[in-house]
C-alpha positions in Angstrom: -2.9 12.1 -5.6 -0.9 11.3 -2.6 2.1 8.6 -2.5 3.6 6.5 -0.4 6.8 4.0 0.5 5.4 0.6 0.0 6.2 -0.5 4.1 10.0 0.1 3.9 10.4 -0.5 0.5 11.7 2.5 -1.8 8.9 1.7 -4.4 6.2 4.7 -4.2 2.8 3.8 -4.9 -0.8 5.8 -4.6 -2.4 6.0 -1.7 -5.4 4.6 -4.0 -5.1 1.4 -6.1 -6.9 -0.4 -8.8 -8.2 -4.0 -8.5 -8.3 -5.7 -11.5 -10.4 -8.8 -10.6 -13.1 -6.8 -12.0 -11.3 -7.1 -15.8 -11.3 -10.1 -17.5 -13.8 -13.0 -18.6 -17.4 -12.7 -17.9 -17.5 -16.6 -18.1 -15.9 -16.4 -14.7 -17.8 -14.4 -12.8 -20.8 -12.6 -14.6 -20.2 -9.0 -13.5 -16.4 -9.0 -14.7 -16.0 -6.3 -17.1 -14.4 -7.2 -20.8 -11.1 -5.5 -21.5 -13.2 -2.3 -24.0 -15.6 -2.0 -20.5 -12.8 -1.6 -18.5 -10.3 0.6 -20.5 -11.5 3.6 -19.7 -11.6 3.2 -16.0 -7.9 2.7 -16.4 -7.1 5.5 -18.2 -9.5 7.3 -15.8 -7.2 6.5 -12.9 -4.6 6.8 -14.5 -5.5 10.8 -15.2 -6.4 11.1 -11.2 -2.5 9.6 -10.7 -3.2 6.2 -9.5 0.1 4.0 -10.3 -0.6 1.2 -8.6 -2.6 -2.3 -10.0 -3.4 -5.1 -8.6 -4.6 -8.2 -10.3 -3.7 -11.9 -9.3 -2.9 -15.4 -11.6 -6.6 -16.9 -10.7 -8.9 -13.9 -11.3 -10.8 -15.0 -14.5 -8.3 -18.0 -14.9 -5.5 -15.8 -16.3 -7.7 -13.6 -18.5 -7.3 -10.6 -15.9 -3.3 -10.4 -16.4 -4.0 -10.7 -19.7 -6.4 -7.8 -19.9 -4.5 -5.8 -17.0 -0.8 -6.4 -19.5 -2.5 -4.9 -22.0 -4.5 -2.1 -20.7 -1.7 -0.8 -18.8 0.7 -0.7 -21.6 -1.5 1.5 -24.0 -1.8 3.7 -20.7 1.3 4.7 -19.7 3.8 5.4 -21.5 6.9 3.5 -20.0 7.2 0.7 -17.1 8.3 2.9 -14.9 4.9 5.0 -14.4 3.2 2.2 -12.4 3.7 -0.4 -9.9 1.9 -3.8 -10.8 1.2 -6.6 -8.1 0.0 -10.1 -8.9 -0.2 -13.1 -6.9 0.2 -16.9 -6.5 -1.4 -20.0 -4.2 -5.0 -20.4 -6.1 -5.6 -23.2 -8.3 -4.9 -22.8 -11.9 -5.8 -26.4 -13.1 -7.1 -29.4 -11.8 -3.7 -31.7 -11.6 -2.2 -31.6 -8.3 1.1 -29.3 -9.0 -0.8 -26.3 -10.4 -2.1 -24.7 -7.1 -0.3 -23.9 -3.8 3.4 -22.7 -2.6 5.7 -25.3 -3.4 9.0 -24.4 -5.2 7.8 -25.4 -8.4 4.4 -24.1 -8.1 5.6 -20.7 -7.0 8.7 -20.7 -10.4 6.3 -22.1 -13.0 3.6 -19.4 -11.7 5.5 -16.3 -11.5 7.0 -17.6 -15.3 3.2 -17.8 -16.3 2.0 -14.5 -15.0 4.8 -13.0 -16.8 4.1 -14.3 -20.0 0.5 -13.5 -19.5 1.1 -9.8 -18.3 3.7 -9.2 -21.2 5.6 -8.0 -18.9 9.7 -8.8 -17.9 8.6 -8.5 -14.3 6.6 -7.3 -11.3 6.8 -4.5 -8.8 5.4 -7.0 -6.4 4.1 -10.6 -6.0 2.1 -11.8 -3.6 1.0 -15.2 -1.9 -2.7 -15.1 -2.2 -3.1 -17.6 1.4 -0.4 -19.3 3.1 -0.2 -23.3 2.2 -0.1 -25.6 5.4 0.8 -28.8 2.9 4.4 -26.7 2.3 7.0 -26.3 5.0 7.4 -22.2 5.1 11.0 -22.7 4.0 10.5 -23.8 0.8 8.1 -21.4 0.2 10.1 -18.1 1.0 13.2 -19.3 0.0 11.7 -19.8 -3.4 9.8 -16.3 -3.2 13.6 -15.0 -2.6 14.9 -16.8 -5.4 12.5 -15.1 -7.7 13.3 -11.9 -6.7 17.1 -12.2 -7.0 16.1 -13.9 -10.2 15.0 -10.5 -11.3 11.4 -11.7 -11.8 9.5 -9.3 -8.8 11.2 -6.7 -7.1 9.4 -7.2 -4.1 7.1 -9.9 -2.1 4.2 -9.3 -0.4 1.5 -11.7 1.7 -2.6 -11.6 1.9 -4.7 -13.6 5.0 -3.3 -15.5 6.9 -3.0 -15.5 11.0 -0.6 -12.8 12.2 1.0 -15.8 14.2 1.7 -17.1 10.6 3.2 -13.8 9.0 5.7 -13.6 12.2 6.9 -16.7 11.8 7.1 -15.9 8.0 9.0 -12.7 8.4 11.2 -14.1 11.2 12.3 -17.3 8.6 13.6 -14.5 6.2 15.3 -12.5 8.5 16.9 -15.7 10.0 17.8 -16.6 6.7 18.8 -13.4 4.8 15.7 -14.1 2.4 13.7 -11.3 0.5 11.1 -10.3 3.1 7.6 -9.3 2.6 7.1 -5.5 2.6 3.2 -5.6 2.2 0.0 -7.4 3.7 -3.1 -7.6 1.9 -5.8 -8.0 4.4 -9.6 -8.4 4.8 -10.5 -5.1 6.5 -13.2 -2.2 6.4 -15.6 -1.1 8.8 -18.0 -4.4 8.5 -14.9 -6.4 9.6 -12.3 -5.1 11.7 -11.2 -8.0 13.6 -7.4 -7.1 12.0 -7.1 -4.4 14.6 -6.3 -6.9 17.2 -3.3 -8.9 16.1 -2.2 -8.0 12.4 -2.4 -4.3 12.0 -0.4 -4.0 15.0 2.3 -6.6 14.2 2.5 -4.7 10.3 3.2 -1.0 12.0 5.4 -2.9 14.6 7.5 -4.5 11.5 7.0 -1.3 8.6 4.9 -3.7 6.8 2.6 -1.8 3.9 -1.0 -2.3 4.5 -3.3 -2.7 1.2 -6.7 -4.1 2.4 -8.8 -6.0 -0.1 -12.8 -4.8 -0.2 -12.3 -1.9 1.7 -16.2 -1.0 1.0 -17.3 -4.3 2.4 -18.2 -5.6 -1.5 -20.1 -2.8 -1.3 -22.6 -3.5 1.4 -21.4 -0.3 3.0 -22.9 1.4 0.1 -26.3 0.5 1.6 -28.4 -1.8 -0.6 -28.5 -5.1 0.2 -31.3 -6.6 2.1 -31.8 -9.3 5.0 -33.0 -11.7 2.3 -29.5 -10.8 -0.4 -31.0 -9.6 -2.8 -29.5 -5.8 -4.3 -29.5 -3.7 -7.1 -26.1 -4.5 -8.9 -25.3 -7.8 -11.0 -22.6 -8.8 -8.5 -25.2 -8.0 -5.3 -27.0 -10.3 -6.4 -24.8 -13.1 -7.4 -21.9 -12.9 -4.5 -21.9 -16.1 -3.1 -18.8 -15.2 -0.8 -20.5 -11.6 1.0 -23.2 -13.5 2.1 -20.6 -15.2 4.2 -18.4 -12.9 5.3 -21.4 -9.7 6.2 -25.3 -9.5 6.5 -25.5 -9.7 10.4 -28.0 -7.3 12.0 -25.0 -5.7 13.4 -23.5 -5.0 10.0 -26.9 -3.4 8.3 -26.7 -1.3 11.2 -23.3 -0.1 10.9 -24.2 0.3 6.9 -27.3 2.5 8.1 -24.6 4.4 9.9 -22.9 5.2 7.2 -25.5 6.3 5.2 -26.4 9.0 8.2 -23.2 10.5 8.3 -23.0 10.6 4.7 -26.1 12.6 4.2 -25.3 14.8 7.0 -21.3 15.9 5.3 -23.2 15.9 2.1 -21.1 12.9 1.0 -21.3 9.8 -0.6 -21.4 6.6 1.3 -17.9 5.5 -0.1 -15.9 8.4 0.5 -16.9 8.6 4.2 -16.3 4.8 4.1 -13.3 5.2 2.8 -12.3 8.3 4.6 -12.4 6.2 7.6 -9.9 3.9 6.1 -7.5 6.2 5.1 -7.4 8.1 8.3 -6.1 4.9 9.8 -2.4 5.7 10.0 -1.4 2.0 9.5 -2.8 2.0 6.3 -1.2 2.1 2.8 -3.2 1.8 -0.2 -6.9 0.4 -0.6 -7.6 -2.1 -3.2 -10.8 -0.7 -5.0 -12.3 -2.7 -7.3 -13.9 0.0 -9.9 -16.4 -1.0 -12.2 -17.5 2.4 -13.6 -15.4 5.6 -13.6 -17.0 7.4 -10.8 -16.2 4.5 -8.7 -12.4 5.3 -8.9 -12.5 9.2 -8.9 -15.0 8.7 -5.9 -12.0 7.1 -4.1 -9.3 9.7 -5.1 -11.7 12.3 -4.1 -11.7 10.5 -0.5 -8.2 11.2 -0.1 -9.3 14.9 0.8 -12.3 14.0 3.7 -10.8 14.2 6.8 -13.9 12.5 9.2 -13.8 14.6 12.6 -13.4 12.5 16.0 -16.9 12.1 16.8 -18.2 10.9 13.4 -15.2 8.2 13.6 -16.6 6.8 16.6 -20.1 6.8 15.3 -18.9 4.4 12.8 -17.1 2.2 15.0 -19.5 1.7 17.9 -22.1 -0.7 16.6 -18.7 -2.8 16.0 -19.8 -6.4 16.9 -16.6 -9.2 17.1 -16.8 -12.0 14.5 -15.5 -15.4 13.8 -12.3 -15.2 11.5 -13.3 -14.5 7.8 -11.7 -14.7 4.5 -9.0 -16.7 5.0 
């Protein structure tokens, strides 16, 4: 395994990390793994090194902290073996306070995921979309007071405009606030439209990069079809991927993938993730695992170094889209 600084930060996480969305209640979304399906993945990434998990308040209403508190505890055996990120902004109820980034969303959240996680604190928590209905002050300043509360060493952001995150990250400088040392971004090699503003603005700033769906919720893997149907339970039943991919342009970029694959002898994720990780503004994928070969597949991708002409192979069918996943 390979580590990194988080952006500046000191904190040192792997270059692969865990999503946790994937642990939690069924009732929420119908390929979510219980907490016995998904125990060994964790201890499986945890054997290949991975210290570094990502879950959020909203993913199966709370359940997923739950599970990922638990699971992580019974893996490791102290607090400081791995770095755990959760976030805030989604709704957790249906009265008007429990959703968003105002100051007292943001301290009742971050004292909700901590009683849910079992946890004193975490390494770093995120803002899961900015909130136009708050003024930006209120929202980092109260980030910053749960930091020097003690209650996340570290803040970090997730889509929004890069406009957006510069006027975030020049509020807390102006201000002396904790600043964000991580984006988590919509990117792979479906969408790529984060090249233009927000991938340079995070090197320009020594802002750690952690995109979410790094294999395209899978449709890099190669089967989906023009009329969304697939093989797997969630192929079938993601509402959001038909939004965001299945564009002629993108099956052919898939179809791409699959012939350089075959040619390397690889699988369709590591050369897809290959990609990624040869990016040199890039930290640490989120890879949502859902069976053990899924995570040791992406560990193994740390070693495939793609050569120059297969890299632009899989970025010339590129086609620009609208803004997605916002």
């Amino acid at each position: 395994m390979q580590y990194v600084n988080l952006g500046k930060a000191g904190v040192k996480v792997s270059r692969i990390c865990l999503g946790m969305m994937s642990y939690g209640a069924k009732s929420w979304r119908e390929w979510v793994l219980s907490e016995d399906e998904g125990r060994p993945i964790v201890r499986r990434a945890a054997e290949l090194g991975v210290n570094f998990y990502d879950t959020a308040d909203v993913y199966s209403n709370g359940a997923s902290e739950e599970v990922t508190g638990r699971l992580l505890k019974e893996t490791f055996q102290s607090r400081d073996e791995y770095v755990v990120a959760t976030k805030v902004f989604n709704p957790m109820g249906d009265k008007p306070n429990q959703r968003g980034l105002s100051r007292k969303h943001i301290l009742e959240g971050i004292d909700a995921s901590l009683r849910r996680l079992k946890l004193d604190y975490v390494d770093l928590y995120i803002i899961h979309r900015w909130d136009g209905a708050v003024s930006a002050e209120e929202a980092l300043e109260a980030l910053h007071d749960v930091v020097k509360a003690g209650k996340a060493l570290y803040v970090g952001a997730s889509s929004m405009p890069a406009w957006q995150f510069a006027k975030a990250l020049y509020l807390q400088e102006l201000h002396g606030w904790a600043r964000f040392v991580s984006m988590q971004n919509h990117y792979n090699l479906i969408y790529r439209e984060e090249e233009r503003e927000m991938m340079p603005l995070c090197t320009d700033q020594g802002i750690g990069i952690t995109p979410w769906s790094p294999l395209a919720r899978g449709f890099v893997m190669g089967n989906r079809t023009r009329d969304k149907q697939g093989e797997t339970t969630r192929s079938k039943s993601d509402e959001f991927a038909y939004k965001l991919y299945y564009t002629d342009a993108d099956f052919a970029i898939a179809d791409r993938v699959g012939e350089i694959a075959s040619r390397l002898g690889l699988s369709r994720a590591k050369v897809a993730l290959a990609w990624m990780l040869g990016k040199p503004y890039i930290t640490s994928p989120i890879i949502g695992a859902t069976k053990s070969p899924h995570i040791e597949e992406a560990v193994a991708a740390l070693e495939v170094k793609l050569g120059a002409e297969d890299v632009k192979a899989l970025e010339e069918l590129y086609q620009p889209k609208w803004v997605m996943g916002m």
